[in-house]
C-alpha atoms as one frame of an Amber mdcrd trajectory, in Angstrom:
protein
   0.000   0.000   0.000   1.134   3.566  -0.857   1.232   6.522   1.362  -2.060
   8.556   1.752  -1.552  12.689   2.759  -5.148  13.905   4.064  -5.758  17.597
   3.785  -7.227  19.333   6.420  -8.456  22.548   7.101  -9.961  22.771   3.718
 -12.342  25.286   2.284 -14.048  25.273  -1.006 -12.990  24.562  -4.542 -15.156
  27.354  -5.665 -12.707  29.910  -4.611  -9.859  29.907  -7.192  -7.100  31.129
  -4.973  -8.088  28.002  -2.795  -7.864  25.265  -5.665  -4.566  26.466  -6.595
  -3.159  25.549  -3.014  -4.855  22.093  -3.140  -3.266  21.515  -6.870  -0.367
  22.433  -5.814  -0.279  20.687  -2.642  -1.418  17.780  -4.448   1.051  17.847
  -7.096   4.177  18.282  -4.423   3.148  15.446  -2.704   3.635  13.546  -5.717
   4.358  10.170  -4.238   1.378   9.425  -2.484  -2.484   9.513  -2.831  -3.810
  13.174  -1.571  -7.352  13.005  -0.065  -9.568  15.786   0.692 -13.072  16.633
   2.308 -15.100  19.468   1.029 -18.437  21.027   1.574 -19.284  21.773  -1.920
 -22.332  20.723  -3.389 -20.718  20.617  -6.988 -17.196  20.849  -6.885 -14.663
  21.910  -9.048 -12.519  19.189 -10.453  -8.625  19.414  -8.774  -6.211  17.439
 -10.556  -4.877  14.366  -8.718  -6.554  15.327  -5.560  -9.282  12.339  -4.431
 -12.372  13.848  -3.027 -13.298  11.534   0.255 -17.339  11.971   1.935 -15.116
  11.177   5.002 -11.293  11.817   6.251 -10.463   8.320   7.168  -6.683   6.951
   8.963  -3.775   9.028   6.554   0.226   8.520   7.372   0.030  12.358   6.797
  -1.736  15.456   7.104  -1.682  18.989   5.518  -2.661  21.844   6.943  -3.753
  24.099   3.677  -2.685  27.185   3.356  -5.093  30.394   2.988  -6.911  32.366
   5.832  -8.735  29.640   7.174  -8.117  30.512  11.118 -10.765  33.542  10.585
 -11.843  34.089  14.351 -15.355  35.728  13.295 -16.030  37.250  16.678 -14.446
  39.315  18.931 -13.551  38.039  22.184 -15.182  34.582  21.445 -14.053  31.791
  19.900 -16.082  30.336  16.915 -17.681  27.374  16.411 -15.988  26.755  12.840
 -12.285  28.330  14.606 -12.959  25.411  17.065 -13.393  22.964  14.439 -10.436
  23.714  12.428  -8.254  23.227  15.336  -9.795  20.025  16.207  -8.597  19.182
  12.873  -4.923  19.884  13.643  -5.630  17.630  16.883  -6.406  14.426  14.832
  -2.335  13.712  14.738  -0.107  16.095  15.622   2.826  14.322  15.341   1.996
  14.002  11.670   0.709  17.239  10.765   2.075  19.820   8.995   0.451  23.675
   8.349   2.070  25.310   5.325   1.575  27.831   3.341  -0.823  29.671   6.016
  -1.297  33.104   6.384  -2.786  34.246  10.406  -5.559  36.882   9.483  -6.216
  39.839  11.727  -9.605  38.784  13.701  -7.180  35.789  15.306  -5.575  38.015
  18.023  -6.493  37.070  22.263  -8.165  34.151  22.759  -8.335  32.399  19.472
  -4.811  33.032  18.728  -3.413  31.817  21.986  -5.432  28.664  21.480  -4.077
  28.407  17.528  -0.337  28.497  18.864  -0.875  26.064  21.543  -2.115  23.721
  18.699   0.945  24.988  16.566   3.521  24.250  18.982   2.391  20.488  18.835
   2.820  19.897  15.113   5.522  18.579  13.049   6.042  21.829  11.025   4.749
  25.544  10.562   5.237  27.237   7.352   3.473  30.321   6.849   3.634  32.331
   3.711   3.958  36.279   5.376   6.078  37.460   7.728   3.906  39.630  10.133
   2.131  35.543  10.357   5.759  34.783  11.155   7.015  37.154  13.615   3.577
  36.748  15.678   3.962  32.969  15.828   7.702  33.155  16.424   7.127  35.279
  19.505   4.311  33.098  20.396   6.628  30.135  21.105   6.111  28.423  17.797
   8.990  27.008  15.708   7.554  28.437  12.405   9.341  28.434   8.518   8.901
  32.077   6.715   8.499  31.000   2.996   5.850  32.128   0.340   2.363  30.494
  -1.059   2.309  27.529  -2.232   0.661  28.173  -5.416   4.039  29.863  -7.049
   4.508  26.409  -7.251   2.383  26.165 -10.124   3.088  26.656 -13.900   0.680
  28.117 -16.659   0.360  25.709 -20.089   0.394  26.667 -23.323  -3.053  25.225
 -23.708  -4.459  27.458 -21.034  -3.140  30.599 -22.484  -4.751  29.503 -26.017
  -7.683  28.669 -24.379  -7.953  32.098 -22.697  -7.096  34.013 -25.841 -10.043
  32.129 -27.441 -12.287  33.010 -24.548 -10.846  36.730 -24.565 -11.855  37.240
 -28.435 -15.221  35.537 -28.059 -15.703  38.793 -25.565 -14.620  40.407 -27.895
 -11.136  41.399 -26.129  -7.860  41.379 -27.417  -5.752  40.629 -24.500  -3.054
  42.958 -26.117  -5.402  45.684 -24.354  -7.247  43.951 -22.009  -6.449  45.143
 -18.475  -7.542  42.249 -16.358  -8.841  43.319 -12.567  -9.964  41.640  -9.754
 -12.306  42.377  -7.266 -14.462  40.870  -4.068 -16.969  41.746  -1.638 -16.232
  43.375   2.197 -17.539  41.905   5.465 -16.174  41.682   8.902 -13.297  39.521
   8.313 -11.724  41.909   5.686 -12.697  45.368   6.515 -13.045  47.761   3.516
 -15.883  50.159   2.464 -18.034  48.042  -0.263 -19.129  51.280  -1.448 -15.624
  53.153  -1.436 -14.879  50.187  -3.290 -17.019  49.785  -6.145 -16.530  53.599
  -6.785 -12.653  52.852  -6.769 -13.208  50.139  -9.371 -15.635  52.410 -11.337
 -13.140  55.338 -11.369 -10.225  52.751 -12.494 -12.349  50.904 -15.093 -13.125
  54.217 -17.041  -8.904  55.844 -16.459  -8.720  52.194 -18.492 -10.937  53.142
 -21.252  -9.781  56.437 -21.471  -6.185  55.545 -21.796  -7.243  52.943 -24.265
  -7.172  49.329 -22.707 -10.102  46.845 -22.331 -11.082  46.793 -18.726 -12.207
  42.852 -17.691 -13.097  41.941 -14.278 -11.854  38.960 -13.370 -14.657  36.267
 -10.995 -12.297  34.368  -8.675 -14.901  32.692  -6.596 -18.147  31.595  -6.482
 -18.270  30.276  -2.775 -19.969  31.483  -0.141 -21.453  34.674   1.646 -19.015
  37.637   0.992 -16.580  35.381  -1.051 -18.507  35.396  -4.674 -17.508  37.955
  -7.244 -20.105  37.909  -9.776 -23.265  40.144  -8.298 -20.648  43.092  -7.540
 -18.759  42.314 -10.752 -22.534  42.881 -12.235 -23.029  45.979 -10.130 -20.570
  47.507 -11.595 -20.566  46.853 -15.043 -23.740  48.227 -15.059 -22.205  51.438
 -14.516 -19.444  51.545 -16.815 -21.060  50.933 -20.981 -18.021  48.704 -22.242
 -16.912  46.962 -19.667 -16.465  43.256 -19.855 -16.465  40.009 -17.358 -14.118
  37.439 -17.040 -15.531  34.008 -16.119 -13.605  31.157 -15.472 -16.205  28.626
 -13.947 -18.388  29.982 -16.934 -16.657  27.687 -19.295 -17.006  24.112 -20.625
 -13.443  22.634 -20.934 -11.517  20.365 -18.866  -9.090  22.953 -17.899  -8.489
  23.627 -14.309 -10.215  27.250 -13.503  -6.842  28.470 -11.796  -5.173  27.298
 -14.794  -7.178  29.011 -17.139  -7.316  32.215 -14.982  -3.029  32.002 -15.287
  -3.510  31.504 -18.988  -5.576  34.753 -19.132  -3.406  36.300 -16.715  -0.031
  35.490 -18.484  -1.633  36.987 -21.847  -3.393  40.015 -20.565  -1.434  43.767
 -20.766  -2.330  45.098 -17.392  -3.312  43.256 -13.898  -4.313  44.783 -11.130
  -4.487  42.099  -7.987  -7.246  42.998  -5.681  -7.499  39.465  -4.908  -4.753
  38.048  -3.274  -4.253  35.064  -5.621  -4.200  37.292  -8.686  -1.121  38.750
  -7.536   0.410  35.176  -6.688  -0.555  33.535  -9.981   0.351  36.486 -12.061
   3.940  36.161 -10.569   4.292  32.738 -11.084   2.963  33.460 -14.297   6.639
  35.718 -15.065   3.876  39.062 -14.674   4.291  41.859 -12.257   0.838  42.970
 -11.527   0.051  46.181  -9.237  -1.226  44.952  -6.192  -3.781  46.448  -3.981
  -3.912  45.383  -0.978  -6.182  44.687   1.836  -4.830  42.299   4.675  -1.489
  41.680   5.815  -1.268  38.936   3.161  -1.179  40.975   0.191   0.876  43.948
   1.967   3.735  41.308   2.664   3.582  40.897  -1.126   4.468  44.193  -2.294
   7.076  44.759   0.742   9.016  41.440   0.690   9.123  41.170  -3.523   9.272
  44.863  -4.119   5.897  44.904  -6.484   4.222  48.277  -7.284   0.654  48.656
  -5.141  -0.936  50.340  -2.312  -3.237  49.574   0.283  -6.519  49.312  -1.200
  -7.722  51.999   1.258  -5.145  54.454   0.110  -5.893  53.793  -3.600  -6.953
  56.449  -6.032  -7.801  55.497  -9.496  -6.583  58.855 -10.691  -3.135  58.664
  -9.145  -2.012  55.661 -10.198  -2.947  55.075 -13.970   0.775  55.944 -14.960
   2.164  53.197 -12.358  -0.564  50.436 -13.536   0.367  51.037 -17.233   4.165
  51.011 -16.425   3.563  47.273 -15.348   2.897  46.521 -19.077   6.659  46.172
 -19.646   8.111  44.520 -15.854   8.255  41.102 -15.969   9.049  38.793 -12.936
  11.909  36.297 -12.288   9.720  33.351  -9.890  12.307  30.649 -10.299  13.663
  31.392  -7.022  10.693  31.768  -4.893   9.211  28.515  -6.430  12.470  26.629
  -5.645  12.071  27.696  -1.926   8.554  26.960  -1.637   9.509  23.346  -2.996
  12.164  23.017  -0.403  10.214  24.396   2.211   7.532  22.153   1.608   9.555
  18.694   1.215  11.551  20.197   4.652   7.734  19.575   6.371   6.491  16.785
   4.874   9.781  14.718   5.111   9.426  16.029   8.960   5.727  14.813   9.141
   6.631  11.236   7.474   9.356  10.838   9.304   7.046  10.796  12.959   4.799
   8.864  10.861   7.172   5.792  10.565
């Protein structure tokens, strides 16, 4: 019998950002079988990965990365925070967390309960460095390295197929200036308003400067986390402006692939999303970044990218520094060698208690 690797902690496949970790996880754990539990209803095909109605006896575990220790409310500790860490609790010994970023509503309670659980694993690998410094000082033995979904490559195929999918919208991506966007609630705290004004402002500097504004739907999971009704909202408001769909399509294409394919061909990306910026990058694109959570700031400072913080962001400003992106490229050989050490450093350490 071959090893098994069970990954825990997981989210949805809806979210794009989110499948990209589990491919990736999936494909650097190469030599065994990777198993996952979701709670889709319908979900998206990750290649590789098993999908299990249960998380039965594994020789490993992995910790996904993302924001999944959200502490919801203040003070309290969450149902769904409590679950997750049961999770970590199944083994220990053979659990690894990696690529995991510690969002801002885990401070007090919840976060003194996450490092206790920390401490006990076989490895911590986060992929920021305030995450880092706040474990480290916590007491937990934690790796500083970078998401795990620079790991990934974009195909030829999935830049044809995006081109094809670009010109049936009638976009050439020689102008198209692809842009993300999601909705605000109380774990990330922006103005939804402010926001879709921002976006508004930015679409039309686009059209006046002569590219192809596209909004780009990430996710389709659940509550805040779908794209598509404030992508609508404000496309109704700008005549011309087009929407990016990659769970829209019939093709047997991985959606995070094909969002790298239309990433890699587009002219201009600006990364609201935080996974826009990663799989630009590993893409060889330098996209302007706005921020909104630690995350996405620890992009910009740590690899020098050109952004803000979404909060300081004015369309009007910055239309020169988005365009000047057109012509950077980005060098991600190094950072995906590190993440592949990084991650064979844990899971060797996890197999190794395993035995």
């Amino acid at each position: 019998m071959g090893l098994t690797i069970g990954l825990v902690n997981t989210y949805s496949t809806l979210n794009i950002g989110d499948a990209a970790i589990y491919s990736a996880l999936t494909a650097l754990a190469d030599d065994a079988q990777v198993v996952a539990k979701f709670q889709d209803l319908e979900p998206e095909d990750i290649p590789g990965l098993q999908l299990v109605p249960e998380m039965r006896q594994c020789d490993g575990y992995i910790s996904v990365g993302g924001d999944i220790f959200n502490n919801a409310r203040e003070s309290l500790i969450t149902k769904a925070f409590i679950r997750n860490l049961l999770q970590l609790q199944r083994s220990p010994q053979k659990t690894f967390l990696f690529g995991q970023s510690i969002p801002r509503s885990c401070h007090g309670l919840s976060f003194q309960a996450l490092a206790f659980c920390l401490r006990r694993l076989a490895a911590v690998c986060v992929r920021d460095a305030q995450s880092h410094q706040r474990l480290t000082q916590a007491g937990v033995s934690a790796i500083l390295s970078f998401d795990v979904a620079f790991t990934l490559s974009v195909s030829e195929t999935a830049k044809q197929t995006a081109r094809e999918i670009l010109q049936t919208l009638e976009i050439e991506p020689e102008t198209a200036a692809l842009i993300s966007l999601r909705a605000f609630d109380s774990m990330y705290s922006h103005d939804n308003q402010k926001f879709q004004h921002q976006l508004i402002t930015l679409s039309r500097n686009c059209q006046k400067q002569g590219y192809q504004p596209v909004l780009l739907i990430q996710s389709k999971a659940y509550g805040a986390d779908n794209d598509l009704a404030v992508a609508e909202q404000i496309a109704q408001q700008v005549p011309g402006l087009k929407i990016f769909n990659p769970f829209g399509v019939t093709n047997t294409i991985p959606t995070w692939q094909l969002v790298m394919g239309a990433l890699a061909i587009s002219r201009l990306i600006v990364a609201i999303r935080y996974h826009t910026a990663v799989l630009a990058l590993a893409s060889g694109r330098t996209p302007f970044n706005l921020y909104y959570s630690n995350k996405g700031k620890d992009l910009t400072q740590r690899l020098d990218i050109p952004g803000c913080n979404l909060k300081d962001f004015n369309p009007d400003n910055c239309m020169d520094a988005i365009a000047a992106t057109a012509t950077t490229t980005f060098n991600h050989q190094t950072i995906r060698q590190q993440v592949q050490q990084d991650f064979h450093q844990c899971y060797n350490q996890a197999l190794k208690n395993s035995k």
